[in-house]
TIGUTOR-600209 format. One line per 5 residues: number of its first residue (from 1); for each residue x, y, z of C-alpha. Coordinates in Angstrom, 3 decimals. Example, Ala and Ser with C-alpha at 12.3 -4.5 7.8 and 13.67 -1.06 7.14 Angstrom:
! residues 2
1) 12.300,-4.500,7.800; 13.670,-1.060,7.140
//
This chain:
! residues 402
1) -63.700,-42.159,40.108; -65.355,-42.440,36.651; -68.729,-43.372,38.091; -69.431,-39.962,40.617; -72.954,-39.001,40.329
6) -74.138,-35.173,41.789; -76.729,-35.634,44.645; -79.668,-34.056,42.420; -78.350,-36.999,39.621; -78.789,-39.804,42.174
11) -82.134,-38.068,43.595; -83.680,-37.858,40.199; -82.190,-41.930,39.629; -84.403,-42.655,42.968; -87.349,-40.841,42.058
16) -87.398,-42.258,38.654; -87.360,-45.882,40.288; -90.364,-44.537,42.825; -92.190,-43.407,39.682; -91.725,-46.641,37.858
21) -93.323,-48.504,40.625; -96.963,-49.437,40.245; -97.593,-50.388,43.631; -96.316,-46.973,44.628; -98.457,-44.951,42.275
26) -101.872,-45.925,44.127; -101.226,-46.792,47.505; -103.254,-47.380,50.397; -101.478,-46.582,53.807; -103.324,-46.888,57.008
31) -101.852,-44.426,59.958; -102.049,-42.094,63.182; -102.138,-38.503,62.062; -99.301,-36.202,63.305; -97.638,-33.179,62.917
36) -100.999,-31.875,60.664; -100.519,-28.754,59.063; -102.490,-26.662,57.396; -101.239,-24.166,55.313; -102.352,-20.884,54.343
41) -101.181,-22.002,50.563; -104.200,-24.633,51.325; -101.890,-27.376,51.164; -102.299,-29.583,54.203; -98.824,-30.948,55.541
46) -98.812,-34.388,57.990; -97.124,-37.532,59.270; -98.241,-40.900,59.157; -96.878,-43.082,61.717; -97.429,-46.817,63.433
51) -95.817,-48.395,66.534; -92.424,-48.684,64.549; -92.454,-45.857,61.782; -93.539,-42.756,60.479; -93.797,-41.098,56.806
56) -94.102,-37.647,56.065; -97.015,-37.047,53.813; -98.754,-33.871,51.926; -102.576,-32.984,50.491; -101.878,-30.225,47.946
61) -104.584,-27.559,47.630; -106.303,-29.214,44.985; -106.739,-32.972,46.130; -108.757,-31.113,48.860; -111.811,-33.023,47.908
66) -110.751,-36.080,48.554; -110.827,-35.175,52.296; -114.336,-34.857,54.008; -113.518,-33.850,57.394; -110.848,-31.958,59.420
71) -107.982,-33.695,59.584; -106.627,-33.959,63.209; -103.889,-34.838,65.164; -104.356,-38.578,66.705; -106.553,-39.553,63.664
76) -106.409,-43.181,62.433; -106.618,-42.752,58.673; -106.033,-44.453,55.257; -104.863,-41.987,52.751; -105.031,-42.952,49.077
81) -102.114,-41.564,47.090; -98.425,-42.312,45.174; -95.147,-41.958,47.306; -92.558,-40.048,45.323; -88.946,-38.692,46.108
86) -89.084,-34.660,46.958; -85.826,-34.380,45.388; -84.899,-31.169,46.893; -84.411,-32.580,50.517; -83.642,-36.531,49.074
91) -86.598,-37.654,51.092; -89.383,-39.924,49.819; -92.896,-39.227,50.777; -96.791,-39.812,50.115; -98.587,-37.293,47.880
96) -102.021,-37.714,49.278; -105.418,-37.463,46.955; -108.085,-38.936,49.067; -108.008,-39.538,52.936; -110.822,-41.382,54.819
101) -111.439,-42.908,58.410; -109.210,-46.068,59.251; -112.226,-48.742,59.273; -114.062,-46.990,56.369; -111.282,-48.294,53.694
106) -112.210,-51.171,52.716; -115.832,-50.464,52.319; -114.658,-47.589,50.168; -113.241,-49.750,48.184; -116.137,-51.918,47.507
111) -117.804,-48.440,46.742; -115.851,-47.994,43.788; -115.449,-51.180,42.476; -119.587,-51.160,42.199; -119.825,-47.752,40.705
116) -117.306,-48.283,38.471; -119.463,-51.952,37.482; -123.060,-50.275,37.472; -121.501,-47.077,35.073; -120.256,-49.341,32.409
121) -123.346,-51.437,32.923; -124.955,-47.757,31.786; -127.260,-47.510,34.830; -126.075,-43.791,35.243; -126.933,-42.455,32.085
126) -129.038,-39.748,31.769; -131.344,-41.188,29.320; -132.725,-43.432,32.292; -133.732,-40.490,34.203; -137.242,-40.099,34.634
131) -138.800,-36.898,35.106; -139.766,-35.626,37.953; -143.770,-34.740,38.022; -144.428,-30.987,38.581; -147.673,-31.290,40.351
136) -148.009,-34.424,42.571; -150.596,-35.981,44.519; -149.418,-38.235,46.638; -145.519,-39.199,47.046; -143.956,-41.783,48.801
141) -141.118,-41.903,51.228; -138.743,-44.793,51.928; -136.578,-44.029,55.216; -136.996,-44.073,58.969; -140.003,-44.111,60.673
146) -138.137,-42.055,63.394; -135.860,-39.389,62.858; -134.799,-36.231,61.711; -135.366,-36.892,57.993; -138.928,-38.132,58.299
151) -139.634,-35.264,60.439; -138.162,-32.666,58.135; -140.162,-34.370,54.643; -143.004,-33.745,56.827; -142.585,-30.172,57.874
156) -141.132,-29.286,54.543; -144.270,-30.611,52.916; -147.106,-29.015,55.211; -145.020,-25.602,54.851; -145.629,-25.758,50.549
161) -147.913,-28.053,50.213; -150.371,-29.466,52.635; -152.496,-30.945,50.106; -149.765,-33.570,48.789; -150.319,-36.940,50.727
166) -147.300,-38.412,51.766; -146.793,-42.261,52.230; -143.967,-43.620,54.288; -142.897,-46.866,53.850; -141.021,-47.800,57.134
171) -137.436,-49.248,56.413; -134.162,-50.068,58.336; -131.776,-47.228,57.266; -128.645,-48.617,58.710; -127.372,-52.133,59.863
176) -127.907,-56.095,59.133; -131.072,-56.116,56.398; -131.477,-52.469,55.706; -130.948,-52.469,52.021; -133.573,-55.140,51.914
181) -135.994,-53.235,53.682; -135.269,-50.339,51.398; -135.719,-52.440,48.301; -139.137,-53.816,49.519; -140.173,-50.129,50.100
186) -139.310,-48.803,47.175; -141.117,-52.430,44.891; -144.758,-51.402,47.410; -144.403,-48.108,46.811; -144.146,-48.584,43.020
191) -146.838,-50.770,42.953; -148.928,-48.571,45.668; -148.830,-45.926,42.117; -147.989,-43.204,44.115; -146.393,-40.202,42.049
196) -142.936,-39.777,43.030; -140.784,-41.782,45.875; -138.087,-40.172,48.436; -135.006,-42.718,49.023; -133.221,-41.212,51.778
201) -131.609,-40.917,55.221; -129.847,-38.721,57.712; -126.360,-38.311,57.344; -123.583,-40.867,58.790; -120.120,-42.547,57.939
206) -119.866,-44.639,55.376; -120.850,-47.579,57.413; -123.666,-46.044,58.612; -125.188,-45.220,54.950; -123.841,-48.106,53.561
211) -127.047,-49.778,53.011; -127.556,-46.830,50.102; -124.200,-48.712,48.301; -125.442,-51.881,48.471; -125.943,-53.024,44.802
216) -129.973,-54.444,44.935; -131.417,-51.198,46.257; -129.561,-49.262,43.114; -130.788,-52.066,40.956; -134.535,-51.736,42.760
221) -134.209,-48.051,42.241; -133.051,-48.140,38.376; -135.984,-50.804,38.086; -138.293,-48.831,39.049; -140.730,-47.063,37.146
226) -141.857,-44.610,39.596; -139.245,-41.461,39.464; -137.106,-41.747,42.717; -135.018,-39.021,44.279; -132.546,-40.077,46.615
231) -131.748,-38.072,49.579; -129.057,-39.289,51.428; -127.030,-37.951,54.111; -125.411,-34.539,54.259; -124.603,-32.581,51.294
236) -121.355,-33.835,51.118; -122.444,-37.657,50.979; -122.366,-39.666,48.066; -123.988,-42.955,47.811; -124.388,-45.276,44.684
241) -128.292,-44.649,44.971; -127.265,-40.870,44.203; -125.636,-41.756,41.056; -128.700,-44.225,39.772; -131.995,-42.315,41.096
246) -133.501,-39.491,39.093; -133.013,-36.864,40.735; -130.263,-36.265,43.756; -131.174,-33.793,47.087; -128.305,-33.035,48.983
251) -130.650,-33.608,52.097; -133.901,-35.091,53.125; -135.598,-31.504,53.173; -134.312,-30.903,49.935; -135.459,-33.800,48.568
256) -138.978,-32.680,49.546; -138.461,-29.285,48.043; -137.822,-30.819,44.729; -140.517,-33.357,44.602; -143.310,-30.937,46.169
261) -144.026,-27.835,44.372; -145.103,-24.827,46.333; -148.833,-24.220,46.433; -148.259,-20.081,46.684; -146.337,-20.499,43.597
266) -149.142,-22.751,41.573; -151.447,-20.154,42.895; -149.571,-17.162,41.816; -149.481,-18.874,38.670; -152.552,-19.986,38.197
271) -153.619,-16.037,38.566; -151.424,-15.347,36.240; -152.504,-17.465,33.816; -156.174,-16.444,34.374; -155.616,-13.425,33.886
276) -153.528,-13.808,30.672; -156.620,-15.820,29.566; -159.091,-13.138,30.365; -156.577,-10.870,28.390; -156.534,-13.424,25.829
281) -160.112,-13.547,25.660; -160.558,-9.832,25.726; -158.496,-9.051,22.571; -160.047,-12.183,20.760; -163.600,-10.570,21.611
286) -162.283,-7.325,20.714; -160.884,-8.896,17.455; -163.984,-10.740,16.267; -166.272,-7.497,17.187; -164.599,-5.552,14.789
291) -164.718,-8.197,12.253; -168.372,-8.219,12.784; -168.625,-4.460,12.035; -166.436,-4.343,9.225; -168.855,-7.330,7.730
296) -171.606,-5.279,8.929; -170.467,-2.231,6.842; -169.724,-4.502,4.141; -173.360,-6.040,4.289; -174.864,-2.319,4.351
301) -172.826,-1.634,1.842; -173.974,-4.195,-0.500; -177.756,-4.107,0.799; -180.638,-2.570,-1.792; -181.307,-0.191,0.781
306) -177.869,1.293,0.926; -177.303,0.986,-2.577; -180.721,3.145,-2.729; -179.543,5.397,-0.748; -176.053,5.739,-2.590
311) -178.183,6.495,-5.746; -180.849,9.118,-3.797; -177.772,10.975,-2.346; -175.735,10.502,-6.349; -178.901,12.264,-7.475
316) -179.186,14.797,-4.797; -175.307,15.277,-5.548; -176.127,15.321,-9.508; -179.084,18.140,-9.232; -176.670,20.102,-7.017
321) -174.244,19.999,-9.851; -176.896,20.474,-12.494; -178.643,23.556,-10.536; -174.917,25.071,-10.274; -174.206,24.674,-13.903
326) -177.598,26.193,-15.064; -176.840,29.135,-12.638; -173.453,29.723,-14.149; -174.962,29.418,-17.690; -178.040,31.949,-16.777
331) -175.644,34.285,-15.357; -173.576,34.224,-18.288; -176.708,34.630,-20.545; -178.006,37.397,-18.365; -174.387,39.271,-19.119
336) -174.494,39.020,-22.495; -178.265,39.900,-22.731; -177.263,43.146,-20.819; -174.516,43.352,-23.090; -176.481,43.014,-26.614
341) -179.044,45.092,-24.979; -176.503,48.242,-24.492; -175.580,47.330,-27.596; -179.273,47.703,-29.181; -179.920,50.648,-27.473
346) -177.013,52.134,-29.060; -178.134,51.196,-32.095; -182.274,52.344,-31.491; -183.828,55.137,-33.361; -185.906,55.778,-30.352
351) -182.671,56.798,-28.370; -181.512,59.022,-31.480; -184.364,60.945,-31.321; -184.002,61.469,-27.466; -180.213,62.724,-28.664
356) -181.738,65.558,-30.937; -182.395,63.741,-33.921; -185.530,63.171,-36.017; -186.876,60.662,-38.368; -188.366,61.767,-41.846
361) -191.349,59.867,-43.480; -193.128,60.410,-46.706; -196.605,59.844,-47.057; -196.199,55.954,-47.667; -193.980,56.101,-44.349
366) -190.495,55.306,-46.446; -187.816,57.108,-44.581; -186.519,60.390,-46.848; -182.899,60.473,-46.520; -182.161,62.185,-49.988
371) -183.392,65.100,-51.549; -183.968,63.298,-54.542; -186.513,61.594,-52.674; -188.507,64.441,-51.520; -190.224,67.140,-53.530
376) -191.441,70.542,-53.007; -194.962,71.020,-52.023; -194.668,67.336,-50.447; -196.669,66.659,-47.593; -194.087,64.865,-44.633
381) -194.187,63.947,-41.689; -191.100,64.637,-38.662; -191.296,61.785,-35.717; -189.640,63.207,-32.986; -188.866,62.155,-29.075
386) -192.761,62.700,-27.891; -194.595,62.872,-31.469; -194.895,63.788,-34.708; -194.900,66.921,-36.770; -196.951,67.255,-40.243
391) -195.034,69.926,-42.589; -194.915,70.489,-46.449; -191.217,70.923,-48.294; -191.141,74.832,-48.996; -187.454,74.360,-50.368
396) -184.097,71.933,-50.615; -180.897,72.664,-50.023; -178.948,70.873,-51.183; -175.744,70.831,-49.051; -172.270,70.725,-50.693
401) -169.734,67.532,-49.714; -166.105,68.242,-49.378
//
């Protein structure tokens, strides 16, 4: 009784063998679909089952890209996954994480084990990838001479761009010798110089784009040294000639979308950039003009003419100054003459005598201002305001001073 193990104990025991278990950790199983489930979670819940067994399986919500169709009841499938113990219920089962088409399995694994070679071989890198050219003239087209992806380059083309030439290069898309056709397609059209080639097809099952994983057409296509977009299939198709072209389309008329640019556009741009020219233009003209009239002043400026003129109008400007000055100095003159003048005039004998006063002369015309200059009996003359007066001294008086 010393060795009794819980239920969850020996559960977890199981699952830890499962887990241990290389084998079990990346399985293949091949199966009929039943019981399929989808959940509203997103997780898809199913059974797998043969002629003499059945195992429960389960797709959470995020493996959901490794399916690429609706999963259906009656479906013969190989689901890729690890099968674990759910230890809740004690039941093993298979955690799906990608789920293809019962016939497409093996090819898928071929898939991998030449992408896996060819991206360690570095023909993936991005520093291969040539660039695509924006403005092409003629571009080449490797597929189908029949078909919808022919047909849609074509439309596609005429719709943006009818003055791109398109080659095609007829080539088996599918079947015994189709990857050789594709190869020799893409080698003419390289040496044909065209601008840019199209490597595509319609979309298909695996087998039917297989020829697009076969490992000379991604080695023609890395090779070559015309840019190549490959257009292969549906959007959700993935070939090897995806992963080493230049430039993937999800679809044929994608592909020509990307490899012909549209002519309205070049147009509308081409406008544009004539009339940013013209604008360009205009301001460098307007620029240069008023370069030319500043060195036009500047010549004027330092011309004799100018410089005459400068001196003419100096001198016109000096006389001004001088003819202002003078004014101002005769006007002050004038003032002071009127006031010396009043000043005179005060001081005239003429205007004393119009006052009342007279002036006294002897007979040699010396003024008598003293009695002791004049005698009696002398013969004198009186100048008054409008003449003189002759007179002889009768008497002095001789007036007392305080």
């Amino acid at each position: 009784m010393n060795n009794v193990y819980s239920v969850t104990q020996v559960n977890l025991y199981i699952k830890n063998m499962f887990i241990r278990d290389y084998a079990l950790n990346n399985i293949y199983i091949k199966g009929e679909v039943s019981n399929c489930k989808y959940h509203t979670s997103g997780h898809i819940y199913f059974t797998l089952k043969d002629d003499n067994g059945q195992m429960a399986c389960v797709m959470f919500a995020g493996q959901r890209n490794g399916l690429k169709f609706q999963l259906k009841e009656g479906q013969s499938v190989i689901a890729l996954g690890s099968v674990n113990v759910y230890e809740r219920d004690g039941k093993y089962q298979l955690y799906a994480k990608e789920i293809i088409l019962d016939g497409s399995g093996l090819l898928y694994q071929k898939y991998e084990q030449l992408k896996n070679r060819l991206e360690e071989e570095g023909l993936f890198e991005a520093e291969h990838k040539k660039r695509i050219p924006v403005y092409p003239k003629m571009v080449g087209i490797v597929t189908a001479k029949t078909g919808a992806a022919i047909q849609d380059i074509i439309n596609i083309t005429k719709r943006r761009n009818p003055y791109v030439q398109l080659v095609l290069y007829p080539a088996l898309v599918q079947g015994e010798g189709a990857a050789q056709t594709v190869v020799a397609g893409i080698h003419a059209l390289d040496k044909l110089g065209v601008d840019t080639i199209i490597v595509g097809r319609g979309g298909g099952s695996i087998e039917d784009l297989w020829a697009f994983n076969e490992e000379i057409v991604a080695r023609a296509i890395y090779d070559c040294r015309t840019p190549v977009i490959s257009a292969v299939g549906h959007e959700t198709d993935v070939t090897i000639a995806d992963f080493v072209s230049d430039l993937r389309a999800p679809t044929p008329s994608a592909a020509a979308e990307l490899a012909v640019p549209d002519i309205k556009a070049i147009l509308f741009d081409i406008t544009a950039l004539n009339h940013a020219l013209n604008s360009g233009l205009q301001k460098k003209i307007s620029v240069y003009r008023n370069e030319i009239k500043h060195f036009a002043l500047k010549l004027d400026y330092a011309s004799p003419i100018y410089q005459i003129r400068q001196k003419r109008q100096q001198l016109i400007d000096m006389e001004q100054k001088l003819s202002q000055q003078m004014q101002k100095k005769l006007t002050l003159k004038r003032h002071l003459l009127e006031l010396y003048i009043e000043k005179i005039e005060g001081l005239s004998p003429l205007k004393k005598l119009n006052q009342g006063y007279a002036l006294v002369l002897n007979r040699e015309n010396k003024i008598m201002n003293r009695l002791d200059k004049v005698q009696v009996g002398e013969k004198i003359r009186i100048c008054i305001t409008d003449g003189d007066v002759m007179a002889t001294v009768d008497e002095m008086i001789k007036k007392e001073r305080n």
